[in-house]
C-alpha positions as CSV (number, residue, x, y, z in Angstrom):
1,X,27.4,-39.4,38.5
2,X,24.0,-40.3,37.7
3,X,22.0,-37.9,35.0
4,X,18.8,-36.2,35.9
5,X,17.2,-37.0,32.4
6,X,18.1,-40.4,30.6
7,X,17.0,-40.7,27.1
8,X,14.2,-43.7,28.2
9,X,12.7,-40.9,30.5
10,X,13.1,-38.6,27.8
11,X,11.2,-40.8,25.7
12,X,8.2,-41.7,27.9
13,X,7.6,-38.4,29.1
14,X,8.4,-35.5,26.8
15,X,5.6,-34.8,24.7
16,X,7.5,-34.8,21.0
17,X,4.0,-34.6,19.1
18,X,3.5,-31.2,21.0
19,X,6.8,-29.9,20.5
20,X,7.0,-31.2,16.7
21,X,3.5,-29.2,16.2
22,X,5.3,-26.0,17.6
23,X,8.0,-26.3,15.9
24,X,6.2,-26.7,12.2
25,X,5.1,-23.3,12.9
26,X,8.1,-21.8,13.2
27,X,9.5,-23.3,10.3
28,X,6.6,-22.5,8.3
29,X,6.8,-18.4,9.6
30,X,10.8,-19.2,8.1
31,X,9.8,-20.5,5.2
32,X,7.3,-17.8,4.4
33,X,10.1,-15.4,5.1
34,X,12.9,-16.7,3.2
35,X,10.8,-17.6,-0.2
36,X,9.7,-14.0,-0.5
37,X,5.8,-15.2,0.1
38,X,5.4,-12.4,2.6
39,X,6.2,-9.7,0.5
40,X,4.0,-11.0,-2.3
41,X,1.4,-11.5,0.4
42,X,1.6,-8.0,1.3
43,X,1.2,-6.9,-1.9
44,X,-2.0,-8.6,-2.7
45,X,-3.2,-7.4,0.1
46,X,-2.3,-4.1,0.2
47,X,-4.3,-4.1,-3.2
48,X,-7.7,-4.1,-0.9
49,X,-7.0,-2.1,2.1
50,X,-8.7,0.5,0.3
51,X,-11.2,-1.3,-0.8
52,X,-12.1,-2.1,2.7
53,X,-14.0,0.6,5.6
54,X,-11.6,1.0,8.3
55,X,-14.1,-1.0,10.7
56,X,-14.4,-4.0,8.2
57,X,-10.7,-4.1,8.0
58,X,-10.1,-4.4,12.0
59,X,-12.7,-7.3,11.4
60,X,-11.4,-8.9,8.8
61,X,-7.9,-8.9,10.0
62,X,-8.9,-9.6,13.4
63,X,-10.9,-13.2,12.6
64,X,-8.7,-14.0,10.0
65,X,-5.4,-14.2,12.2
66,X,-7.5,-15.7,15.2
67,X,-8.1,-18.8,12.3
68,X,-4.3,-18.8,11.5
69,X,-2.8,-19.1,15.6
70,X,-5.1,-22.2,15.8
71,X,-3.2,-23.8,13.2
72,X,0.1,-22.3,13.6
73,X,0.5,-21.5,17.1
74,X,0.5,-17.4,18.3
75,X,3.8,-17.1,18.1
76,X,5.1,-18.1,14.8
77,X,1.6,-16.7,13.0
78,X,2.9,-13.5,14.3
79,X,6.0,-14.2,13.0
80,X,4.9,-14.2,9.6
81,X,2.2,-12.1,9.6
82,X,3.6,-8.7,11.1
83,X,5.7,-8.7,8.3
84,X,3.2,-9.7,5.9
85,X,0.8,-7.0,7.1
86,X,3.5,-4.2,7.2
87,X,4.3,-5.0,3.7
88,X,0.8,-4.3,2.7
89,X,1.0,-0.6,4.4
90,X,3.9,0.2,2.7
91,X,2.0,-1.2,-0.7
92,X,-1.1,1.0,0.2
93,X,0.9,3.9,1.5
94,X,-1.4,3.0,4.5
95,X,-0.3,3.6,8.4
96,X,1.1,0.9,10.0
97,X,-0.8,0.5,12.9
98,X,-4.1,0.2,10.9
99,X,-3.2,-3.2,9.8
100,X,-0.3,-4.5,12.4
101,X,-2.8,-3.3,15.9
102,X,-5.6,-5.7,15.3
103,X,-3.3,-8.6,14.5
104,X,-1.6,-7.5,17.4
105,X,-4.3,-7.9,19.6
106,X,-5.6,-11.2,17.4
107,X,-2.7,-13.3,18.3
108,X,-3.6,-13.6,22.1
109,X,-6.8,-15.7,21.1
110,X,-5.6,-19.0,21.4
111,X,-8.8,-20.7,23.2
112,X,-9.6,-23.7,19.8
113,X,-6.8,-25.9,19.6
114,X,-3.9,-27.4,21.4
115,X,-2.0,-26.0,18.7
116,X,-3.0,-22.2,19.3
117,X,-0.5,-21.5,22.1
118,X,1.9,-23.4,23.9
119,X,0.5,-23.2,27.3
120,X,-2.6,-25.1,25.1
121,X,-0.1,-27.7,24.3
122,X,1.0,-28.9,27.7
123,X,-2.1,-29.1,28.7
124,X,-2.8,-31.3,26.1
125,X,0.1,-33.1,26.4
126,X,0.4,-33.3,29.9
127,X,-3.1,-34.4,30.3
128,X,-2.2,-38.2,28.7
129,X,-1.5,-38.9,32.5
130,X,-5.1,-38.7,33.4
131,X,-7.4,-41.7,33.7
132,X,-9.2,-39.9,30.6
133,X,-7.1,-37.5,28.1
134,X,-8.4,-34.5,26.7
135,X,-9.2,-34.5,23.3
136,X,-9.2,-32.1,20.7
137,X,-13.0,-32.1,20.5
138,X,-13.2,-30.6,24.1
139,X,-11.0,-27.7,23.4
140,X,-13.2,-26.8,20.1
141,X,-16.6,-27.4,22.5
142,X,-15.3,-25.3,24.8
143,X,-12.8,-22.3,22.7
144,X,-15.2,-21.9,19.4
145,X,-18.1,-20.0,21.5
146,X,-15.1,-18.2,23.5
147,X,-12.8,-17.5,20.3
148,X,-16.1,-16.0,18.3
149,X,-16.9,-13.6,21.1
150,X,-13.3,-12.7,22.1
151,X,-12.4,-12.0,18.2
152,X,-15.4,-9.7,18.0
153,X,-14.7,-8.1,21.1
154,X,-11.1,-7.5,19.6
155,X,-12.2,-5.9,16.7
156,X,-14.3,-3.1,18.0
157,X,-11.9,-2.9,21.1
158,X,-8.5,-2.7,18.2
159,X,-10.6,-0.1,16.2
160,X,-11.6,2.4,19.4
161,X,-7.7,2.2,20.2
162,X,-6.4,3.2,16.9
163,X,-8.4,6.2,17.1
164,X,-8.5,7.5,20.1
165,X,-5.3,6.4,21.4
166,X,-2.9,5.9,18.3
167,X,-4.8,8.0,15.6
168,X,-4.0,5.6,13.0
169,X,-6.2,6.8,11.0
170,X,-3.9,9.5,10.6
171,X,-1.7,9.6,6.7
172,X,1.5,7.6,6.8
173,X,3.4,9.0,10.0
174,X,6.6,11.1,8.3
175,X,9.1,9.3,11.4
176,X,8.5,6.0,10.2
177,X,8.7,7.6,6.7
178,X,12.4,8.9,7.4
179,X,13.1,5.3,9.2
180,X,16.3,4.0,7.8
181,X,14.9,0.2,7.3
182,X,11.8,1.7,5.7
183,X,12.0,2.5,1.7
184,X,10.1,5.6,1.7
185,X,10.1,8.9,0.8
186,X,8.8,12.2,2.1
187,X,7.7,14.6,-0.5
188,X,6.0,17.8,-0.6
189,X,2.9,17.3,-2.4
190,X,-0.6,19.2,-1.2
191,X,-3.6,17.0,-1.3
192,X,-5.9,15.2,0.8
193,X,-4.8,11.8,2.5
194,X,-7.4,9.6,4.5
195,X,-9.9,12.4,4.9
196,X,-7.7,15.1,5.9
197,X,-5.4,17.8,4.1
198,X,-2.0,17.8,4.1
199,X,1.4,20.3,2.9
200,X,3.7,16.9,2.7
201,X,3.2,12.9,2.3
202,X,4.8,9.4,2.2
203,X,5.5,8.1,-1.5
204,X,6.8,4.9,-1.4
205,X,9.1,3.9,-4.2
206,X,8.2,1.1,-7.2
207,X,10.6,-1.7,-7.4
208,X,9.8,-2.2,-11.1
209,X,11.0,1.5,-11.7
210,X,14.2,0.9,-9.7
211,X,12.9,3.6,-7.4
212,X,12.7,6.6,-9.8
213,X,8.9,6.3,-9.2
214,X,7.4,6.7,-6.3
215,X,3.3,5.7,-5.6
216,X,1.2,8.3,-3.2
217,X,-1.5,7.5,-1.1
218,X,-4.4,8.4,-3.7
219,X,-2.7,5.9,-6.4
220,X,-0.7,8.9,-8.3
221,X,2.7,8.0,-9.9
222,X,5.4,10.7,-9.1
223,X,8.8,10.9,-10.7
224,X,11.2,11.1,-7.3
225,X,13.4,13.5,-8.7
226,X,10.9,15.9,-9.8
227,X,8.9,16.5,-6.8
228,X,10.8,18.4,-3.1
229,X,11.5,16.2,-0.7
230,X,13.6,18.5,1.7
231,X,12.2,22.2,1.7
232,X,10.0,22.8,4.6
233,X,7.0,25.6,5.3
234,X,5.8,28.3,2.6
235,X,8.9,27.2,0.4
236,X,7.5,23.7,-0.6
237,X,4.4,25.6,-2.2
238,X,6.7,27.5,-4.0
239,X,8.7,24.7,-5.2
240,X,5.9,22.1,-6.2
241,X,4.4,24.7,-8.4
242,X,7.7,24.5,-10.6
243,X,7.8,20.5,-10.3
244,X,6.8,18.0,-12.9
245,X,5.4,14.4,-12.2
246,X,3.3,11.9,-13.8
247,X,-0.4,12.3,-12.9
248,X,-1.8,15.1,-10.8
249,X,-1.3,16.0,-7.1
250,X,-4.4,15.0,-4.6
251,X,-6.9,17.7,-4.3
252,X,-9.4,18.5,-1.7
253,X,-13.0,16.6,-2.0
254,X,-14.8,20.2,-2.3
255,X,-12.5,21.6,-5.1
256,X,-13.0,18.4,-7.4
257,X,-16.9,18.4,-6.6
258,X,-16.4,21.9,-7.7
259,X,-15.0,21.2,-10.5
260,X,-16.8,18.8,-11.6
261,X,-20.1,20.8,-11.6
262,X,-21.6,21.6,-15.4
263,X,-21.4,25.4,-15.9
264,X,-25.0,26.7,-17.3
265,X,-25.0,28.1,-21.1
266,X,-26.2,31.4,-21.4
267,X,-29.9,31.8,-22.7
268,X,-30.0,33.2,-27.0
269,X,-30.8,36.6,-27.5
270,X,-33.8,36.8,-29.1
């Protein structure tokens, strides 16, 4: 029989720029995976989460992934950049969906290039057949104005979610803590994490130490075998006050003002 798709009609029609363009994204989310560079990423950028307010890090992350899906298509930026982000939360003992919402939400703002999306590519592609193509200037004329007010929009919009609906403002969450793909640990140390107080925390292990460290949420080394990781209620108190680490527990904002306070010198008998 005849075939419904000969190679010369293969050749004429199907747009192999377009699909060549998609498929350098993928290969680059790949490569970014298989090197390592993602975990490396991650940890250079967990380095200045907290360096960053929580509404300045929804921005940043937010504009900075809407640049990279113009390049890179949505798809395979999100590819590589979940697992870049998530790498940083573990880094900065950070939650998750702090970092991995408003990316989230960033990769559906595909309105620059043809390259953003590949609904954005057929139409560029597919557009050769008219009496005068699109080019790539009329997707920046009309996406830049679009993409700057969509990506601001995002960001506040991300941030209101991740407070009101997600709380990710909340510590490390112990379930993904106790995940099995996730190299964490729950211990019992008192302190205050993100603003609030808490009996227990995540401590993610240091792959220099070959996890016999752990690091905390405030930056505190603990030695993992040391500190309770299993007791639960009034008997974690009991046990932490008997447990050595390196460096002190987290203590509430109030005691270390506190304590910090210079204590007046009596006034010499005459």
């Amino acid at each position: 029989g005849e075939a419904l798709l000969t190679w010369r009609v293969a050749q004429e029609r199907v747009p192999w720029g377009v699909l060549l363009l998609i498929g350098g994204g993928f290969s680059l989310a790949k490569g970014f995976e298989s090197s390592g560079l993602d975990v490396v990423l991650g940890s250079a950028v967990g380095g200045i989460v907290h360096k960053v307010t929580p509404l300045g890090l929804h921005f940043v992350i937010v504009f900075t992934v809407t640049l990279l899906i113009q390049l890179m298509n949505s798809i395979a930026t999100a590819a590589w950049v979940l697992p870049v982000l998530a790498a940083a939360s573990m880094n900065s003992v950070t939650n998750p969906l702090e970092l991995l919402l408003p990316a989230t939400v960033a990769c559906s703002l595909s309105f620059l290039l043809p390259t953003a999306s590949p609904s954005n590519a057929v139409i560029f592609g597919k557009s050769r057949d008219l009496s005068k193509p699109l080019r790539i200037r009329d997707f920046v004329r009309a996406g830049l104005p679009l993409t700057l007010v969509a990506a601001a929009f995002a960001a506040l919009m991300s941030f209101g979610l991740s407070r009101v609906v997600f709380d990710a403002g909340a510590p490390f969450p112990r379930s993904m803590c106790e995940a099995r793909q996730v190299n964490c640990v729950w211990v019992y140390v008192p302190g205050v994490v993100q603003g609030r107080h808490v009996d227990g925390q995540a401590c993610m292990p240091l792959d220099e130490s070959d996890g016999e460290v752990c690091k905390l949420w405030s930056g505190n080394v603990l030695n993992i075998a040391d500190v309770p990781s299993d007791l639960q209620g009034d008997d974690a108190g009991s046990a932490l006050a008997g447990a050595s680490y390196d460096g002190p527990a987290p203590v509430p904002e109030a005691e270390a003002a506190s304590a910090e306070e210079p204590v007046a010198e009596p006034a010499p008998t005459p």
